[in-house]
mmCIF file as gemmi writes it, N, C-alpha and C atoms, coordinates in Angstrom:
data_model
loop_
_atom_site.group_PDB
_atom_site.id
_atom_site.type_symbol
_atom_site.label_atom_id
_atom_site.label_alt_id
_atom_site.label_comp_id
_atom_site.label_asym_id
_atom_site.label_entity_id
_atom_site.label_seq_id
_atom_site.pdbx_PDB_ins_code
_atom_site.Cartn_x
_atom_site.Cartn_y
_atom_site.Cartn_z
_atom_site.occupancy
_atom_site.B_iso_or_equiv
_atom_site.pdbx_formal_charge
_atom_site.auth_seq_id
_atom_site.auth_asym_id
_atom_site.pdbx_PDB_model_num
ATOM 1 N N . UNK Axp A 1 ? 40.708 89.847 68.189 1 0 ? 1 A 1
ATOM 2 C CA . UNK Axp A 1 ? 40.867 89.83 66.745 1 0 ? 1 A 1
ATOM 3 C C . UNK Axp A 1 ? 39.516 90.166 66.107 1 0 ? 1 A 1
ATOM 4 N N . UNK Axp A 2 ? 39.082 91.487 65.254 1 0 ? 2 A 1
ATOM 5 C CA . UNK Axp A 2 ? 38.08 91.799 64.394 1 0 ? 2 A 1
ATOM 6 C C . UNK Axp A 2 ? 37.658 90.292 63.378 1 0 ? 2 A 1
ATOM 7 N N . UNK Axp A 3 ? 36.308 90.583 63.453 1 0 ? 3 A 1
ATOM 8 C CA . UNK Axp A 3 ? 35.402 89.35 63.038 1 0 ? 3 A 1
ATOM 9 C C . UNK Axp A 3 ? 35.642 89.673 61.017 1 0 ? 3 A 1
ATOM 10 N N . UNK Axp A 4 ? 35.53 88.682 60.388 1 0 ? 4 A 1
ATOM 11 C CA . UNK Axp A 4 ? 35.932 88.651 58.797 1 0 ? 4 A 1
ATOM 12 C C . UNK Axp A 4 ? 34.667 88.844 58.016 1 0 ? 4 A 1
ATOM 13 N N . UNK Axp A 5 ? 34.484 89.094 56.851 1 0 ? 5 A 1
ATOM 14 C CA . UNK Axp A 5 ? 33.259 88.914 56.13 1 0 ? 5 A 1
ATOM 15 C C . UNK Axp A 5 ? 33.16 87.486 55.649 1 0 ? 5 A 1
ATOM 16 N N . UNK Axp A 6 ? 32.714 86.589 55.77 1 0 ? 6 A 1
ATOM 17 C CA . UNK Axp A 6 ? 32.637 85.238 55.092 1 0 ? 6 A 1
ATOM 18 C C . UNK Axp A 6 ? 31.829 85.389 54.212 1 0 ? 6 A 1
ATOM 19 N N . UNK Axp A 7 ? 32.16 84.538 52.867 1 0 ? 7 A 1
ATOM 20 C CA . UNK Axp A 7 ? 31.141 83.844 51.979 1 0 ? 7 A 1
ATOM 21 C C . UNK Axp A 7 ? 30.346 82.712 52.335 1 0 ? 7 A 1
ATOM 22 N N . UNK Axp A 8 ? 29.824 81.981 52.058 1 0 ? 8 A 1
ATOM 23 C CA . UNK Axp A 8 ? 29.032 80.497 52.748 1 0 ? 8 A 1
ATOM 24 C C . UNK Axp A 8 ? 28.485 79.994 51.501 1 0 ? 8 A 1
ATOM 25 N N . UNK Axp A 9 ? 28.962 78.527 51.175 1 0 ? 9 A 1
ATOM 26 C CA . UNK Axp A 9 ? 28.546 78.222 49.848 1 0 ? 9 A 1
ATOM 27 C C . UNK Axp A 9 ? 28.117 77.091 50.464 1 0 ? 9 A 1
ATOM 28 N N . UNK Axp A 10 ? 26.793 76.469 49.449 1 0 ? 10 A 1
ATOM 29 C CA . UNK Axp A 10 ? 26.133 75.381 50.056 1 0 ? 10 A 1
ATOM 30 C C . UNK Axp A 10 ? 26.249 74.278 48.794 1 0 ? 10 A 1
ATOM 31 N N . UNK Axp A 11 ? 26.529 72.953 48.521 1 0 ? 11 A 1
ATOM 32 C CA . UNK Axp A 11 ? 25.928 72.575 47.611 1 0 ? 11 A 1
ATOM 33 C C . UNK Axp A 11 ? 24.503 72.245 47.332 1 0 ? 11 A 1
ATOM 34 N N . UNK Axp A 12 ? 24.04 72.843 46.361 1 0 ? 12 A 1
ATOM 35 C CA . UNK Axp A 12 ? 22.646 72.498 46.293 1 0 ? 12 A 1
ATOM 36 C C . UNK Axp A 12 ? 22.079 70.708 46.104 1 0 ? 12 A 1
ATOM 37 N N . UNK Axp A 13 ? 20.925 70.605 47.05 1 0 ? 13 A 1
ATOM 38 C CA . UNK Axp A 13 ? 20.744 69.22 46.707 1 0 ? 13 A 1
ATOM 39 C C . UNK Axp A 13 ? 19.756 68.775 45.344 1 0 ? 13 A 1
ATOM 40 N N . UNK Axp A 14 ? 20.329 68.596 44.391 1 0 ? 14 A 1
ATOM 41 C CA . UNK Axp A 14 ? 19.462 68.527 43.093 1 0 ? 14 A 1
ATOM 42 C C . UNK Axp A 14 ? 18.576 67.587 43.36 1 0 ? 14 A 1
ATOM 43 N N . UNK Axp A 15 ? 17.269 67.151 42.446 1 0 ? 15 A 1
ATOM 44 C CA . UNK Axp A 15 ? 16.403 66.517 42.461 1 0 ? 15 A 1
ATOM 45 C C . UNK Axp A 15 ? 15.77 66.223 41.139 1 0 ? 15 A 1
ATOM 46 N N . UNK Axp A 16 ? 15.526 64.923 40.472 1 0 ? 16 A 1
ATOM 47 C CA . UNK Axp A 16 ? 14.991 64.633 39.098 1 0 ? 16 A 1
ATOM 48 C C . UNK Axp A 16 ? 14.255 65.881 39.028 1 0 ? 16 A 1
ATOM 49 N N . UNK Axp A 17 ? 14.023 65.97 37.622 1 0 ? 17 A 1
ATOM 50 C CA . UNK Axp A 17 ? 12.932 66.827 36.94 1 0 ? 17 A 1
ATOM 51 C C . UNK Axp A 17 ? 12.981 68.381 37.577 1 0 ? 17 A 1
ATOM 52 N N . UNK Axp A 18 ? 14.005 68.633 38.304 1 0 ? 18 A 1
ATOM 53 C CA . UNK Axp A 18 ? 14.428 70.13 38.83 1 0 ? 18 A 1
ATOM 54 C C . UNK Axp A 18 ? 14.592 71.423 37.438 1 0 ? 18 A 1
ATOM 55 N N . UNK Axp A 19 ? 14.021 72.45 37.282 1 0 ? 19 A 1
ATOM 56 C CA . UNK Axp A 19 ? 14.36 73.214 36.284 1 0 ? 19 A 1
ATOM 57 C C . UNK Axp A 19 ? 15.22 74.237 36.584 1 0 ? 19 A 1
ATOM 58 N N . UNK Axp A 20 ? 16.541 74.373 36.066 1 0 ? 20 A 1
ATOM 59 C CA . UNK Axp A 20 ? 17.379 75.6 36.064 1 0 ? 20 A 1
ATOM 60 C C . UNK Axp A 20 ? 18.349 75.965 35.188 1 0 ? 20 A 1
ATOM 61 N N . UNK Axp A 21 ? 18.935 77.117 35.677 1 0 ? 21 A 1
ATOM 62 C CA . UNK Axp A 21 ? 19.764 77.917 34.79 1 0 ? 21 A 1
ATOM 63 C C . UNK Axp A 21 ? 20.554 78.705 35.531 1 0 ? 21 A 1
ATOM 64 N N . UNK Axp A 22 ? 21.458 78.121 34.501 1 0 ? 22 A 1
ATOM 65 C CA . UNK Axp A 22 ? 22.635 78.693 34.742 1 0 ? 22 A 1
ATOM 66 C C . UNK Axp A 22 ? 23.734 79.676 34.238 1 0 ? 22 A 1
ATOM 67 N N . UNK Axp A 23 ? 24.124 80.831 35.201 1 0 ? 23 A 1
ATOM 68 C CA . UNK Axp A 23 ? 24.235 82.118 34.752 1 0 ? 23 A 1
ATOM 69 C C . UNK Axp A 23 ? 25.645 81.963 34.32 1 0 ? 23 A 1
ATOM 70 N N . UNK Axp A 24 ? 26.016 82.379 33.064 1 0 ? 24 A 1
ATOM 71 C CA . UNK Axp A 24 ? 27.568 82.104 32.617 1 0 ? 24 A 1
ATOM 72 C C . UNK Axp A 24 ? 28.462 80.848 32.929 1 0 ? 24 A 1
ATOM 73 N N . UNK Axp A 25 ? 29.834 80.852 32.378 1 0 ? 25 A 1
ATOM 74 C CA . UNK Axp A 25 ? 29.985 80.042 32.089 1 0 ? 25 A 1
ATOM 75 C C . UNK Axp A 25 ? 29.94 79.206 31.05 1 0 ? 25 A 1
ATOM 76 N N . UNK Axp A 26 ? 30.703 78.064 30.533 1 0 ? 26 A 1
ATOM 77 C CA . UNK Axp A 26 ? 30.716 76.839 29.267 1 0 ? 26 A 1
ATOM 78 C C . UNK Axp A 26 ? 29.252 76.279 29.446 1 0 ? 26 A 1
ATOM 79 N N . UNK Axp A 27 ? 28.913 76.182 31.111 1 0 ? 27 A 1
ATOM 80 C CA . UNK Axp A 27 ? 27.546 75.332 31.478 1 0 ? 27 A 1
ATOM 81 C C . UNK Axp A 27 ? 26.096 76.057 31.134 1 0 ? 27 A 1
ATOM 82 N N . UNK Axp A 28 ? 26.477 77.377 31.248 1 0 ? 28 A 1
ATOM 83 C CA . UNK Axp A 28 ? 25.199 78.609 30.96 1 0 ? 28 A 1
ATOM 84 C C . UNK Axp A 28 ? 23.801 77.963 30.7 1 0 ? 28 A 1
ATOM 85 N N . UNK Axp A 29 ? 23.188 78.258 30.53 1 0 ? 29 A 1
ATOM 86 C CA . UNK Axp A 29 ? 21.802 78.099 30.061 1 0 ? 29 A 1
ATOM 87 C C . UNK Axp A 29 ? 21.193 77.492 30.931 1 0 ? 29 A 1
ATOM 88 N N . UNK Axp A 30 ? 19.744 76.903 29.833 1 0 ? 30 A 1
ATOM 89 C CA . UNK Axp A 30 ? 18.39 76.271 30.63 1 0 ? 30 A 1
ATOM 90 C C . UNK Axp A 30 ? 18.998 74.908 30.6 1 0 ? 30 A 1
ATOM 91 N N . UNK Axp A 31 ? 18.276 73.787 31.817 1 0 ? 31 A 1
ATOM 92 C CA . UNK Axp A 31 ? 18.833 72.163 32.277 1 0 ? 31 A 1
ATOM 93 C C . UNK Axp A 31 ? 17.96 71.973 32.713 1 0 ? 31 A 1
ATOM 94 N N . UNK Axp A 32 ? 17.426 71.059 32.68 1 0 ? 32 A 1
ATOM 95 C CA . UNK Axp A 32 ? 16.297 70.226 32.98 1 0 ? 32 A 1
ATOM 96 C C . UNK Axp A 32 ? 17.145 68.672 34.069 1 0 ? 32 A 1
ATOM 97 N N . UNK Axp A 33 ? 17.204 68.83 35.051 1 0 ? 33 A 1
ATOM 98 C CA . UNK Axp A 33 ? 17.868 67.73 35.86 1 0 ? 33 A 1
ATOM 99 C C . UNK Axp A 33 ? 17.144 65.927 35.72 1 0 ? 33 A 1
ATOM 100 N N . UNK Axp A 34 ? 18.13 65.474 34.684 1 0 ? 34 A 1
ATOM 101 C CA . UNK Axp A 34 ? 17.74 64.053 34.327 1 0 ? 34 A 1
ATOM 102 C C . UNK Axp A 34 ? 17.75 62.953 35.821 1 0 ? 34 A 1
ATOM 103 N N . UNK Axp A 35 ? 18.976 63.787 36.791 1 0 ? 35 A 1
ATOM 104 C CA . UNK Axp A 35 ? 19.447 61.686 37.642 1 0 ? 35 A 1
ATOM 105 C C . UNK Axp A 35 ? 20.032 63.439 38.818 1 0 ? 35 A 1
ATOM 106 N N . UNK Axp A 36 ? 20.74 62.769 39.978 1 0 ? 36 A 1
ATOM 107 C CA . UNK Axp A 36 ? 21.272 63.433 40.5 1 0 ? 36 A 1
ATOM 108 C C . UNK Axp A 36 ? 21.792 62.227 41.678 1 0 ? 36 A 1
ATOM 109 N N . UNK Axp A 37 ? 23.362 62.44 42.256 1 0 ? 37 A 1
ATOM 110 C CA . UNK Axp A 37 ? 23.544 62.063 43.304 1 0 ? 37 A 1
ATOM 111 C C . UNK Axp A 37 ? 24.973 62.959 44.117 1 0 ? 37 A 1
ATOM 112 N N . UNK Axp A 38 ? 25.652 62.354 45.139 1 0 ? 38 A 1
ATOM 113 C CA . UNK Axp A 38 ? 26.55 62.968 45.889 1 0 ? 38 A 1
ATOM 114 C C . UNK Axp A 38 ? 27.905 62.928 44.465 1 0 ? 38 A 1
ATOM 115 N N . UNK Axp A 39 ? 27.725 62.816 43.699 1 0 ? 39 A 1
ATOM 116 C CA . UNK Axp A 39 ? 28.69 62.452 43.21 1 0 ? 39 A 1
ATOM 117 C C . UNK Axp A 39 ? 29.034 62.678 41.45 1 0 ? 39 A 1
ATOM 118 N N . UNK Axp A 40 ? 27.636 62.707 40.582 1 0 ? 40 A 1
ATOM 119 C CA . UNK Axp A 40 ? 27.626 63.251 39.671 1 0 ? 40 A 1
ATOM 120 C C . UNK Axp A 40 ? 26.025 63.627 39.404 1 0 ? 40 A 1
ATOM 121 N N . UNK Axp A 41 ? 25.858 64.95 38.277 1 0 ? 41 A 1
ATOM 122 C CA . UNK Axp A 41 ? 25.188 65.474 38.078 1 0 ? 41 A 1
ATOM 123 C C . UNK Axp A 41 ? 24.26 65.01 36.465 1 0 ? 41 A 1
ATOM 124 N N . UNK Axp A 42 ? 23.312 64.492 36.414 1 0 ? 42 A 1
ATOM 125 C CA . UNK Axp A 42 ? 23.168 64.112 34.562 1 0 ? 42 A 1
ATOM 126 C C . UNK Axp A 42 ? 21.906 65.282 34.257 1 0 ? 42 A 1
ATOM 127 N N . UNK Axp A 43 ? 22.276 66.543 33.452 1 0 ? 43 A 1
ATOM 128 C CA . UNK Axp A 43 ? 21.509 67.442 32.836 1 0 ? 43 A 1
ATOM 129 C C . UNK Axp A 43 ? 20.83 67.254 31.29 1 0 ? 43 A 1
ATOM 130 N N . UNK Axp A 44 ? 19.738 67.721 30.949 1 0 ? 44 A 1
ATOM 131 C CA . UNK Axp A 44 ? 19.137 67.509 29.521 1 0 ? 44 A 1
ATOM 132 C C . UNK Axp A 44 ? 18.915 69.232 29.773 1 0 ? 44 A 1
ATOM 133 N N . UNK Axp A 45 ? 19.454 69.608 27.937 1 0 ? 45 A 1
ATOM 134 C CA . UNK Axp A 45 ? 18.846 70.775 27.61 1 0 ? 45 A 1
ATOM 135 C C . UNK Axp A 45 ? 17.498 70.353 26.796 1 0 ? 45 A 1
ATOM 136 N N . UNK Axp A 46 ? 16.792 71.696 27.53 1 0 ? 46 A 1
ATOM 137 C CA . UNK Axp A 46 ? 15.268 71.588 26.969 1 0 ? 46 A 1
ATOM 138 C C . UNK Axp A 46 ? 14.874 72.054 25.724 1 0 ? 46 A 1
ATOM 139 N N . UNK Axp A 47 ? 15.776 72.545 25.077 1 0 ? 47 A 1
ATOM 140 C CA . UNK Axp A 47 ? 15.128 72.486 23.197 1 0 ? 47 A 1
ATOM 141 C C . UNK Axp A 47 ? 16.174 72.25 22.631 1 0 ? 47 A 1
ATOM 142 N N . UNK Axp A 48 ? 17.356 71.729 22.994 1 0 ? 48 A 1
ATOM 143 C CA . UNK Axp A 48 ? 18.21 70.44 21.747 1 0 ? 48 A 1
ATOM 144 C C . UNK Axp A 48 ? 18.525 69.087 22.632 1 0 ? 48 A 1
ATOM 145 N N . UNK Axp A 49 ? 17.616 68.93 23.637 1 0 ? 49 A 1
ATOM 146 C CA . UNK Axp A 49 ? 17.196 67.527 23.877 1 0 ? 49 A 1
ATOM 147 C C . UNK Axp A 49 ? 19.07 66.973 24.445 1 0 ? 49 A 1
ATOM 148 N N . UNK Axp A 50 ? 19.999 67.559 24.57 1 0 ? 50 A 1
ATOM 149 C CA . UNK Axp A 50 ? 21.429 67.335 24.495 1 0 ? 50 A 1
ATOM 150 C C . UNK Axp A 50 ? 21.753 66.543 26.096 1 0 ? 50 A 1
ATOM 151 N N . UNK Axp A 51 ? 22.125 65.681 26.171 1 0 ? 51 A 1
ATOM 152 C CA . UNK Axp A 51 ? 22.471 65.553 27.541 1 0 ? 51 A 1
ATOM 153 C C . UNK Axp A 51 ? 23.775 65.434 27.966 1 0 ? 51 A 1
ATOM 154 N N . UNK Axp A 52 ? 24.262 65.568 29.209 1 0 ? 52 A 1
ATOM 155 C CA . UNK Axp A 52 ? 25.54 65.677 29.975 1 0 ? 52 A 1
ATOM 156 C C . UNK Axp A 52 ? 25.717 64.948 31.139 1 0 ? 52 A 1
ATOM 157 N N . UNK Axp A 53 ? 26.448 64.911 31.876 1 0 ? 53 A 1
ATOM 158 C CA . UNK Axp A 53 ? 27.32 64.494 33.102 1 0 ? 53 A 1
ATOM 159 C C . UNK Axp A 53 ? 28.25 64.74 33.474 1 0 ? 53 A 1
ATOM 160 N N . UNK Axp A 54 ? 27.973 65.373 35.133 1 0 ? 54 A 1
ATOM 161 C CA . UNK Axp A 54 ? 29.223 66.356 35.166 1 0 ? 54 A 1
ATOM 162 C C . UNK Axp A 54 ? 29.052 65.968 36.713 1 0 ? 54 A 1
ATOM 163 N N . UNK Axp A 55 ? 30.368 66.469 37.192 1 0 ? 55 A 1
ATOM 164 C CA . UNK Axp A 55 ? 30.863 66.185 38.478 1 0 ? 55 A 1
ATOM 165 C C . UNK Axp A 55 ? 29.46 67.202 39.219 1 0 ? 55 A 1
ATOM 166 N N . UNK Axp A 56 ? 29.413 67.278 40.437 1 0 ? 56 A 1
ATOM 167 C CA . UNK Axp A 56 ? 28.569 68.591 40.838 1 0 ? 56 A 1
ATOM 168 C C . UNK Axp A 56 ? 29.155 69.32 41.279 1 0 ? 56 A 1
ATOM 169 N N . UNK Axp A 57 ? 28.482 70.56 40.652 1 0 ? 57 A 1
ATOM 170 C CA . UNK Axp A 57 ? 29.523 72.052 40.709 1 0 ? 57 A 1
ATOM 171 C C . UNK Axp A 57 ? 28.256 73.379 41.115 1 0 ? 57 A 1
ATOM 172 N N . UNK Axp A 58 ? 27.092 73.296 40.827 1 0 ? 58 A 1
ATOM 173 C CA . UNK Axp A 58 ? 26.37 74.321 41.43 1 0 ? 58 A 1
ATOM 174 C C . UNK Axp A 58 ? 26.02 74.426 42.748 1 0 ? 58 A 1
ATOM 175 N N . UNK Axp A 59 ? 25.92 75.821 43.469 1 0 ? 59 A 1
ATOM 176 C CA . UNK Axp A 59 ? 25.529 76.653 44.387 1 0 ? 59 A 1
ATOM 177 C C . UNK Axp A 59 ? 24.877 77.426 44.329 1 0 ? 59 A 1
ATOM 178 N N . UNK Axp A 60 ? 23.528 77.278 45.623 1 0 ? 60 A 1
ATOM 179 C CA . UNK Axp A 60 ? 22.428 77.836 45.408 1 0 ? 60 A 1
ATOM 180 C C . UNK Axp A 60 ? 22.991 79.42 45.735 1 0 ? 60 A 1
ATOM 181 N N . UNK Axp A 61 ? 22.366 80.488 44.807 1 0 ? 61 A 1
ATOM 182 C CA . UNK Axp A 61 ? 22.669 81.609 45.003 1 0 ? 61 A 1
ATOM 183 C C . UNK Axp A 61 ? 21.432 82.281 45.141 1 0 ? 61 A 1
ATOM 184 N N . UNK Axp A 62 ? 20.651 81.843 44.41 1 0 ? 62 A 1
ATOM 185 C CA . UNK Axp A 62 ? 18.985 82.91 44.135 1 0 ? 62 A 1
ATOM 186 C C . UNK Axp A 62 ? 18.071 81.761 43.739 1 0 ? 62 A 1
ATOM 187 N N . UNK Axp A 63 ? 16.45 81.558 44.128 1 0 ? 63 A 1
ATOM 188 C CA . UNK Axp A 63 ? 15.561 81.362 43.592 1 0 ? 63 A 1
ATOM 189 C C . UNK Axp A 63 ? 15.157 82.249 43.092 1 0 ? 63 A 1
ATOM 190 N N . UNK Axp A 64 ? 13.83 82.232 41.909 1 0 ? 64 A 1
ATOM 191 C CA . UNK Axp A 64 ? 13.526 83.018 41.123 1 0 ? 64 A 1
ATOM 192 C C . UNK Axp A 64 ? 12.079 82.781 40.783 1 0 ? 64 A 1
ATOM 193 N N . UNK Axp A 65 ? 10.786 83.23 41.609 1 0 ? 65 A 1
ATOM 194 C CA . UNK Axp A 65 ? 9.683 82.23 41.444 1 0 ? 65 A 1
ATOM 195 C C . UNK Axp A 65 ? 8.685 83.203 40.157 1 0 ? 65 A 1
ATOM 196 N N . UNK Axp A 66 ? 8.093 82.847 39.849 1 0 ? 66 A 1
ATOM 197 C CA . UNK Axp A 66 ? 7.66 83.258 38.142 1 0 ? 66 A 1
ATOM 198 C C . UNK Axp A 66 ? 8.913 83.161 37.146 1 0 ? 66 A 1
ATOM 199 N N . UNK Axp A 67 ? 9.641 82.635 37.055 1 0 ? 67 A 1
ATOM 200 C CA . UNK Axp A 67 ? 10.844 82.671 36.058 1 0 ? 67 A 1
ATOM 201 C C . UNK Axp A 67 ? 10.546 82.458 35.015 1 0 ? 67 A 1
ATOM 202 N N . UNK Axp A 68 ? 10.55 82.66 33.623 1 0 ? 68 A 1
ATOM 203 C CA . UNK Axp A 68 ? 10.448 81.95 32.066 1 0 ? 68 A 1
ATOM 204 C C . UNK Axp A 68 ? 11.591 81 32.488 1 0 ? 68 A 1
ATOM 205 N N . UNK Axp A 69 ? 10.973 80.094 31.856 1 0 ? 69 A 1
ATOM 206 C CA . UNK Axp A 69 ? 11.698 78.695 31.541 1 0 ? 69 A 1
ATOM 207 C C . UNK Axp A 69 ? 11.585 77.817 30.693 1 0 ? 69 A 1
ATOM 208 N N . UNK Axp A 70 ? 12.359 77.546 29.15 1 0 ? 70 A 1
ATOM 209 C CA . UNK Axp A 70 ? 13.289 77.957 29.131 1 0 ? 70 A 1
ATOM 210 C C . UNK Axp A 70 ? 13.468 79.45 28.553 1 0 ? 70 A 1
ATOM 211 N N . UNK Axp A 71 ? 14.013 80.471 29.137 1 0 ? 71 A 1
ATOM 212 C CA . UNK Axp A 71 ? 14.268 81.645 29.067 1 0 ? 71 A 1
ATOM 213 C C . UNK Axp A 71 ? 14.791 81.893 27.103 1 0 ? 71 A 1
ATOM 214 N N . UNK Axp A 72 ? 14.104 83.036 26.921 1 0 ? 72 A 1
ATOM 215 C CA . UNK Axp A 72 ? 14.362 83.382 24.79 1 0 ? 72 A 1
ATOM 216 C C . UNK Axp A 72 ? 15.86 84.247 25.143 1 0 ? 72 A 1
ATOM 217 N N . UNK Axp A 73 ? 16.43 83.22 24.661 1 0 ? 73 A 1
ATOM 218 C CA . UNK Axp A 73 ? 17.847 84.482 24.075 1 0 ? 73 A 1
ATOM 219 C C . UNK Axp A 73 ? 17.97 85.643 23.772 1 0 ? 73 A 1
């Protein structure tokens, strides 16, 4: 039987004070990682101070080292 192309998704392991962004999506933008565990995610946006909690849903796809952060609209 011919071998398949797989995808491979990892969950990323977040960490306080982690900076990222996120590409599309309701979640989009810059996050500043407040708390993190196996189980839920607590994000702060970095210029309306807004915070959240959300199940965990990101996968590492790309680092990005020199990045602007938070990135100008």
């Amino acid at each position: 039987m011919p071998g398949h192309r797989v995808s491979v998704f990892r969950p990323y392991p977040f960490a306080p004070k982690h900076k990222i962004h996120i590409e599309g999506g309701p979640r989009g933008g810059d996050w500043e990682v407040v708390a993190a565990d196996a189980k839920t995610l607590h994000l702060r946006c970095p210029v309306s101070g807004r915070e959240v909690t959300w199940k965990p849903f990101c996968y590492l796809v790309e680092e990005r080292d020199d990045a602007e952060w938070p990135a100008r609209e």
